[in-house]
C-alpha positions in Angstrom: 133.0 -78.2 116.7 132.0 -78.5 113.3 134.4 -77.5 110.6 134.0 -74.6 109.0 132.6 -74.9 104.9 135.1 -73.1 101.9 131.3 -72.9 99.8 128.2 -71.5 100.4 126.9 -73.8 98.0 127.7 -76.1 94.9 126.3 -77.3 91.5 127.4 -80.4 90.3 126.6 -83.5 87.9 125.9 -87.2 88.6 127.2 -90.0 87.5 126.4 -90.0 83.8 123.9 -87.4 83.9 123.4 -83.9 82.5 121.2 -82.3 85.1 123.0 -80.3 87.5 122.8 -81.1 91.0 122.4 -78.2 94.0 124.3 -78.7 97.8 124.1 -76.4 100.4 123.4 -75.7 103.6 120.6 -74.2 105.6 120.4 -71.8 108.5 121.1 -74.9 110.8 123.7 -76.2 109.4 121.8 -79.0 107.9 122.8 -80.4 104.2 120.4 -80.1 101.3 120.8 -81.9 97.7 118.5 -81.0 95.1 118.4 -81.2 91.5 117.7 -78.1 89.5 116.0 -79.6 86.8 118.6 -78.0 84.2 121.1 -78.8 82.1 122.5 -75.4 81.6 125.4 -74.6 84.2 124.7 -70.6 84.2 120.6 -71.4 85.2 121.8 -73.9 87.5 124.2 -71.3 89.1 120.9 -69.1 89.3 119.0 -71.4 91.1 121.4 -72.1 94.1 122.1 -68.1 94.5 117.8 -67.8 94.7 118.1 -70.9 97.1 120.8 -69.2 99.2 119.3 -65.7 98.8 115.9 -67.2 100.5 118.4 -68.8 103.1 119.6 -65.6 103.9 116.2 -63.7 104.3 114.8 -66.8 106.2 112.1 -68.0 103.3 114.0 -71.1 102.2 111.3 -73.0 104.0 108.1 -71.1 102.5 110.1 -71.3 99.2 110.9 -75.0 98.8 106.7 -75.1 100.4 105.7 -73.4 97.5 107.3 -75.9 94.8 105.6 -78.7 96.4 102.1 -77.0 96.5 99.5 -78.2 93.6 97.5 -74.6 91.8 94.6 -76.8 92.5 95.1 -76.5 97.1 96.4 -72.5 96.5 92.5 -72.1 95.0 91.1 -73.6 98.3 93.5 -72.1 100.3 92.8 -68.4 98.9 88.9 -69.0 98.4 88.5 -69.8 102.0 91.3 -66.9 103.8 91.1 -64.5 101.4 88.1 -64.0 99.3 85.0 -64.7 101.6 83.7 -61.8 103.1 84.0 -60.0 105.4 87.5 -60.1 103.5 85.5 -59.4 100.2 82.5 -57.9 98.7 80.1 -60.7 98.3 80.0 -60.2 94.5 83.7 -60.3 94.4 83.9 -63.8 96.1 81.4 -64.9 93.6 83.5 -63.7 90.5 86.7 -64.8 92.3 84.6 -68.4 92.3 84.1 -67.9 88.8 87.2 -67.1 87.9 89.3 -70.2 89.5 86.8 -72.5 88.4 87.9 -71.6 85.1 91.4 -71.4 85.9 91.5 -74.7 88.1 90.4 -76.6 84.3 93.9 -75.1 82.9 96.3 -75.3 85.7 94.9 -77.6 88.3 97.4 -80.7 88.1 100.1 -78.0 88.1 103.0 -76.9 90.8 102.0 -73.1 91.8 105.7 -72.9 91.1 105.5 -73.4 87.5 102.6 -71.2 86.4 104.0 -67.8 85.6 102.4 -65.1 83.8 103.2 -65.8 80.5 
């Protein structure tokens, strides 16, 4: 039997570094280390309680999906399940069209994660 951990989670640094590191654990049991791309303890601190938070409502996976995934494959993905009729009007899937062509030129190298509405 495994022993039981004192921690839901933990940020840390490495080495000589100044970005905090992330360790917890997910519904299996199984040990994830991740950096959080900060070097500010209290944003670090946020990140692992939204990590454990989507743990806890079962998204982690669909989460940590979502930071991998380019703007540029969400545009194919929504133009073909979610804009084509008989979903949409025919007109709308043409301005949708419009739209991320437009949209793919500014954010299409981008993570989905990092384009926010600012």
């Amino acid at each position: 039997m495994a022993r039981p951990s004192r921690h839901d989670g933990v940020v840390y640094q490495r080495g000589d570094s100044k970005i905090w590191w992330m360790r917890y654990r997910d519904t299996s049991g199984g040990r994830h280390l991740e950096s959080t791309g900060t070097e500010d303890w209290d944003e670090a601190q946020r990140r692992l309680r939204e990590r454990l938070q989507a743990r806890d409502n079962r998204t982690l996976e669909v989460v940590r999906r979502g930071e991998q995934l380019f703007f540029k494959d969400w545009v194919a993905f929504f133009m073909e399940n979610y804009s084509k009729p008989p979903m949409r009007a025919a007109k709308t899937h043409e301005a949708n069209g419009r739209a991320m062509m437009h949209l793919q030129k500014a954010f299409g190298s981008w993570r989905l994660a990092d384009v926010t509405g600012d």
